[in-house]
C-alpha positions, -999 to 999 in steps of 0.1 A, spaced: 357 175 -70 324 184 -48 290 169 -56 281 194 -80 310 191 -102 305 151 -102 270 157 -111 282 178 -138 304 156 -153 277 128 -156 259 138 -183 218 142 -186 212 109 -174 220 123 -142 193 149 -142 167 115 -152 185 94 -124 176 133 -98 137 131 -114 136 97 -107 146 99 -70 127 129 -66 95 105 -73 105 77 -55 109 101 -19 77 117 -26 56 86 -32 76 77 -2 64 107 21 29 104 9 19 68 18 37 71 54 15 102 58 -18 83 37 -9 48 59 -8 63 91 -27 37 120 -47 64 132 -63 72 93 -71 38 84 -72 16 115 -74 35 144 -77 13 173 -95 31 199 -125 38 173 -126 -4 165 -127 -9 202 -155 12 208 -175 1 176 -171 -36 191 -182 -32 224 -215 -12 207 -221 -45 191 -214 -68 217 -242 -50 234 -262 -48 201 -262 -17 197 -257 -16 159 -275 12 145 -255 36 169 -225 18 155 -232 20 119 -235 55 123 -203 60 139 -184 42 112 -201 62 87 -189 94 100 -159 78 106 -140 79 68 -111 57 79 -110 23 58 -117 2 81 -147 23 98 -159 16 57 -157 -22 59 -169 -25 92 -202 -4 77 -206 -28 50 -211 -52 75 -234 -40 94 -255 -24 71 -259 -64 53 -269 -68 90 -293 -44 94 -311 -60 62 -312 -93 79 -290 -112 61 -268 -146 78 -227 -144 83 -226 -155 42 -234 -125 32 -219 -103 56 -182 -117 51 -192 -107 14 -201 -75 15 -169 -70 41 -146 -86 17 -158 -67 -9 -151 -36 4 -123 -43 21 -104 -57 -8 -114 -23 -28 -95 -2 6 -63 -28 2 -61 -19 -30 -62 20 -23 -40 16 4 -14 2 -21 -15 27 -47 16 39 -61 38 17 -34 48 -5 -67 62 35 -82 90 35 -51 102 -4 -60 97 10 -97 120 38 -92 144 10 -70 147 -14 -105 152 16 -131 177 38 -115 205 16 -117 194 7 -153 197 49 -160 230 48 -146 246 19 -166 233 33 -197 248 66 -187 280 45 -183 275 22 -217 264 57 -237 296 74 -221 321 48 -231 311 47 -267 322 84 -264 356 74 -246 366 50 -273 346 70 -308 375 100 -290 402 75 -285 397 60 -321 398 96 -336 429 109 -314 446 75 -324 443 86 -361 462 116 -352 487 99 -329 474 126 -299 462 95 -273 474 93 -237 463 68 -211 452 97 -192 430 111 -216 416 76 -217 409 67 -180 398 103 -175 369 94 -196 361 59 -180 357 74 -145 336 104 -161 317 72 -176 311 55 -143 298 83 -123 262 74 -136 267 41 -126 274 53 -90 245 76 -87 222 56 -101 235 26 -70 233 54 -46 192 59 -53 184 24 -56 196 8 -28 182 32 -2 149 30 -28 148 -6 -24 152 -5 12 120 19 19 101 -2 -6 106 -36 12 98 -13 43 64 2 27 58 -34 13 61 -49 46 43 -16 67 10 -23 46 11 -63 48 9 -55 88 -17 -31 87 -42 -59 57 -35 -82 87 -51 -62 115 -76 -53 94 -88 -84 85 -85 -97 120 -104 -71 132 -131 -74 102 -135 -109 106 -140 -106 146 -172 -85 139 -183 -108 112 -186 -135 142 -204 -111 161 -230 -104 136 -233 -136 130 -237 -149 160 -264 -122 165 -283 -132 133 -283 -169 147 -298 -162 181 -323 -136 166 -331 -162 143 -334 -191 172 -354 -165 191 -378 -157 163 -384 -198 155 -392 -203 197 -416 -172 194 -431 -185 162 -435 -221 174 -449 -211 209 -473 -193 191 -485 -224 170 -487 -241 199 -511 -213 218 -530 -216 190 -536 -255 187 -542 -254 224 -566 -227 224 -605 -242 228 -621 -238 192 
């Protein structure tokens, strides 16, 4: 008996077992293709965007990252547009936590559907199972009464029974495998992110700090030219 045939004898919960798959691969395809490095933390552009700052160039920089629609080209703009309105490291690791936890939450859309698809299959396929055995014996009870019953007849429709059971195992494990994996391929990428987003938080705020310190010597060298001065 081929595939086909086996899938045939399964009943319709093996077409919502198929459907179910179906989702689980395409959710799949989508967030390897939507969490790719070089569309939400490309490495070369984070490079670049920190040596601009280390050299304070940061208007240059905040207009990179905003033509730049990766996520973390949008956190690190959040930052330094807070810096660009003067604000201290407070409220720039704010206004890049903010935004970055919005991106980490985009970034996990529809992962939970694959580990979704993982828990129900073999659910579908055990109440395939459970609905075709209360077929097997309502048949055996009614060929019984006319004294037609055979073990045959009877284990013929337990294995018929099981088949869901089978297929929906078959989806979930390689489903529960690719969920752990997209589970654990967007923990790595929240990481770097973070690492990176905290790095030019420093920066920033190490720039405010000396800005500031510069302003206050300039301010009270001033006062002091002025009480020197001869009235």
């Amino acid at each position: 008996m081929d595939v086909k045939e086996l899938f045939e004898q399964g009943g319709p919960l093996m077409w919502a077992i198929l459907a179910a798959s179906v989702v689980g691969v395409a959710v799949f395809i989508e967030r390897l293709w939507s969490l790719q490095r070089s569309k939400v933390l490309p490495r070369a552009f984070v490079d670049r965007i920190r040596g601009m700052v280390a050299k304070r160039k940061t208007n240059e920089a905040l207009l990179l990252c905003e033509e730049n629609r990766s996520s973390i080209a949008l956190i690190l703009a959040a930052g330094l547009r807070t810096h660009a309105n003067g604000q201290p490291r407070e409220e720039i690791k704010e206004s890049v936590e903010e935004v970055g936890n919005r991106e980490v939450a985009r970034m996990g859309r529809n992962v939970e559907v694959v580990g979704t698809v993982a828990a129900v299959s073999p659910l579908l396929g055990l109440l395939g199972t459970v609905v075709g055995m209360i077929q097997v014996f309502k048949n055996f009870v009614e060929a019984s009464k006319n004294g037609a019953v055979g073990p045959e007849a009877f284990a013929e429709g337990i294995w018929q029974a099981l088949i869901t059971t089978a297929y929906g195992l078959v989806v979930a494990i390689p489903m529960l495998v690719i969920y752990k994996f997209l589970q654990g391929y967007n923990e790595r990428i929240v990481v770097d992110m973070e690492e990176d987003a905290l790095a030019m938080v420093d920066m920033l705020g190490h720039h405010y700090r000396t800005d500031a310190k510069a302003t206050e010597d300039k301010n009270e060298d001033r006062r002091r030219a002025a009480e020197d001065a001869p009235t």
